[in-house]
Backbone as JSON, one array per atom type, in Angstrom:
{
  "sequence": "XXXXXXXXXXXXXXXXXXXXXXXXXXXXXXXXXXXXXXXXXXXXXXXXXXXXXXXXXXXXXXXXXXXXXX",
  "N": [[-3.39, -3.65, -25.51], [-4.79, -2.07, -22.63], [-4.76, -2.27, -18.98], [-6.98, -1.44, -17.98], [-8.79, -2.39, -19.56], [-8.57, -5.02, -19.39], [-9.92, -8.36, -17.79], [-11.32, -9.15, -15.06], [-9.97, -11.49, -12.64], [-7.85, -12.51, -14.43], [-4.67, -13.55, -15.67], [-1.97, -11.75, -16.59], [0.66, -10.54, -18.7], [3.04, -8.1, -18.22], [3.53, -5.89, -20.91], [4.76, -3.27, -21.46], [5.31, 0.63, -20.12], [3.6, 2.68, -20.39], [3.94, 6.11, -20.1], [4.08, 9.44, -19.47], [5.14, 10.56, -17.19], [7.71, 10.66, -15.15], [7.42, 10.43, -11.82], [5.3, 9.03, -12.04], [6.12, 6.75, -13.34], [8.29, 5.7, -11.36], [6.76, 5.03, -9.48], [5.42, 3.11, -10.04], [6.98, 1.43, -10.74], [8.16, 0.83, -8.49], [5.96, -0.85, -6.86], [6.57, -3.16, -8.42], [5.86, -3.45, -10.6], [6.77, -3.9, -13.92], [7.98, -4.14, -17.13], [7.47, -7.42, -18.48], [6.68, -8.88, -16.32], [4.13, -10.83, -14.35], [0.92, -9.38, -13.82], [-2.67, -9.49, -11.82], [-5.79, -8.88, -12.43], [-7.65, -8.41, -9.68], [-10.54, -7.69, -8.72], [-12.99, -5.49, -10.36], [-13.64, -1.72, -10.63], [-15.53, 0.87, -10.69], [-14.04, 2.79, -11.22], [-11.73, 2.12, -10.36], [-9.3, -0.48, -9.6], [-8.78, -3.75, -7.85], [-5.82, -5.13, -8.11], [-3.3, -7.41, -8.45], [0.02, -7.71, -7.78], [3.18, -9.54, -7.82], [3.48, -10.45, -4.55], [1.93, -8.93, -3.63], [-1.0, -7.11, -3.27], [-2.83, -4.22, -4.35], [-4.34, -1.13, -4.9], [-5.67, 0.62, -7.78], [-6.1, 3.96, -9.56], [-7.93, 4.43, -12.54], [-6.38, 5.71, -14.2], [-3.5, 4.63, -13.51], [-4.1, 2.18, -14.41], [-4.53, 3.07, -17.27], [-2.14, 3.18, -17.94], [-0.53, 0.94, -17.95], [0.34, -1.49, -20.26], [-0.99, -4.77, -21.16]],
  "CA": [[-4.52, -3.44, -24.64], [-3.8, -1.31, -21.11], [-5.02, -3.03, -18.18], [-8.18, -0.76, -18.07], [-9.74, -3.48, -20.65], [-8.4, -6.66, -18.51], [-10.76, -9.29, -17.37], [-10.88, -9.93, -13.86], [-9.45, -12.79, -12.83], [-7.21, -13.22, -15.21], [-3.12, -12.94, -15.32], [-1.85, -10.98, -17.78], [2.01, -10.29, -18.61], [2.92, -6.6, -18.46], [4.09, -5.58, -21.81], [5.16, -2.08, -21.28], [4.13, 1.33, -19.24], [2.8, 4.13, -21.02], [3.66, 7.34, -19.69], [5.62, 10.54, -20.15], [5.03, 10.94, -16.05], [8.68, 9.78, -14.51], [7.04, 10.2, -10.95], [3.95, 7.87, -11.95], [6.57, 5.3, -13.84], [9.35, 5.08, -10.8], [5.48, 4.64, -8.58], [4.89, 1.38, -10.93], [8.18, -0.13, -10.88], [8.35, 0.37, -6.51], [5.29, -1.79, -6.84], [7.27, -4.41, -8.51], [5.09, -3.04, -11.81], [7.4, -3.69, -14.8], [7.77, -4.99, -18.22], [7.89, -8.99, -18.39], [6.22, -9.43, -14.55], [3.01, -10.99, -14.6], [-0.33, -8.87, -13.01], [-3.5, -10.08, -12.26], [-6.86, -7.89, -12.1], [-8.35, -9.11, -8.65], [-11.67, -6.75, -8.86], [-12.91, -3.48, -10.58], [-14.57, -0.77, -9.54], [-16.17, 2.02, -11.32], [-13.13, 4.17, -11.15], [-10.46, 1.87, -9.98], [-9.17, -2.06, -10.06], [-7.53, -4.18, -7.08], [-4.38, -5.69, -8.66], [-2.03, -8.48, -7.83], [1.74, -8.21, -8.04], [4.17, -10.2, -7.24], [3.21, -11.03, -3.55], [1.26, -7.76, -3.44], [-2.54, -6.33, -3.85], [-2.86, -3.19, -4.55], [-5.62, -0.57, -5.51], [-5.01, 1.6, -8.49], [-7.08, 4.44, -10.67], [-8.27, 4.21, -13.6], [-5.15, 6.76, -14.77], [-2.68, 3.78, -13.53], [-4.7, 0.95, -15.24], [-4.18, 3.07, -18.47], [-0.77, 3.66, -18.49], [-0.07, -0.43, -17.99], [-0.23, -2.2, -21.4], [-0.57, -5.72, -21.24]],
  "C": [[-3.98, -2.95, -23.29], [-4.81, -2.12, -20.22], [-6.58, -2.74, -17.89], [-9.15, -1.66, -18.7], [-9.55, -4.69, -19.76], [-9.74, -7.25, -17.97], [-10.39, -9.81, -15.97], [-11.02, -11.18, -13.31], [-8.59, -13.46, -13.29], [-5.78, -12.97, -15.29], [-2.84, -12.43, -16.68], [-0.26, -10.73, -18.3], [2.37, -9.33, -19.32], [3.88, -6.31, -19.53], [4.94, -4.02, -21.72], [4.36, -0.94, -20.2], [4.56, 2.68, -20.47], [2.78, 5.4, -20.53], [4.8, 7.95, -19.4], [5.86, 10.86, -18.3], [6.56, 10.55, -14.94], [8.01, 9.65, -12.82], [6.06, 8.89, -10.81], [5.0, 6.56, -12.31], [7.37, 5.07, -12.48], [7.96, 4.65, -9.69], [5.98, 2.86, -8.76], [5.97, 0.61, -10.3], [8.51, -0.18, -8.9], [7.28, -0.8, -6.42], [5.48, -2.96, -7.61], [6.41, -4.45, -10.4], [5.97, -2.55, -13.24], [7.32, -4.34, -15.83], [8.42, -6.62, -18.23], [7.21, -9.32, -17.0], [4.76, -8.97, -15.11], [2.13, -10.15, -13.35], [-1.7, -9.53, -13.24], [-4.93, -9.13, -11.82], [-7.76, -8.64, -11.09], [-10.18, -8.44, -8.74], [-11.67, -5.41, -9.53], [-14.07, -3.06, -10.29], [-15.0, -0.04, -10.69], [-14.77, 2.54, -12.22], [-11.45, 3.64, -10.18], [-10.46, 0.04, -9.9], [-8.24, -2.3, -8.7], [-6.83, -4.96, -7.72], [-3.93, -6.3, -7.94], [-0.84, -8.8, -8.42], [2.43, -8.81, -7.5], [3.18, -10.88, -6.18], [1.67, -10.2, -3.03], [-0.58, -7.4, -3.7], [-2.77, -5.13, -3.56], [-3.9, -2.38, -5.29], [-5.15, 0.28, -6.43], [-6.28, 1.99, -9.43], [-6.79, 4.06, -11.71], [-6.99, 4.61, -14.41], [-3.99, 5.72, -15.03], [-2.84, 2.47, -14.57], [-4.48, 1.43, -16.69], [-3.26, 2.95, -18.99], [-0.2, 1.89, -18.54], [-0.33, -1.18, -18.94], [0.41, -3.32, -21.22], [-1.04, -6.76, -22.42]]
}
């Protein structure tokens, strides 16, 4: 399931990232966005989700939320 489906509120523990994009993956992992580190879907939007990493909250499209399978 990619994060796009997640339930907000809930923690999740990031199984892999999904994408042929090396710019979008070295994005993820600066935001501390890697496989085995738990995320948690704080709110969503239409067309985008605030996220919680690590220490972090962060806003990300829909595009990002797909490529994150947790």
């Amino acid at each position: 399931m990619n994060l796009s489906m997640a339930e907000a509120g809930k923690e999740y523990i990031i199984k892999s990232i999904e994408t042929d994009d090396e710019e979008l993956n070295s994005f993820l992992f600066s935001l501390g966005c890697y496989s085995g580190e738990p995320i948690t879907v704080v709110a969503r939007r239409k067309r985008s989700f605030t996220v919680s990493i690590k220490d972090g909250r962060y806003n990300i499209d829909a595009q990002l939320a797909e490529a994150i399978i947790v």
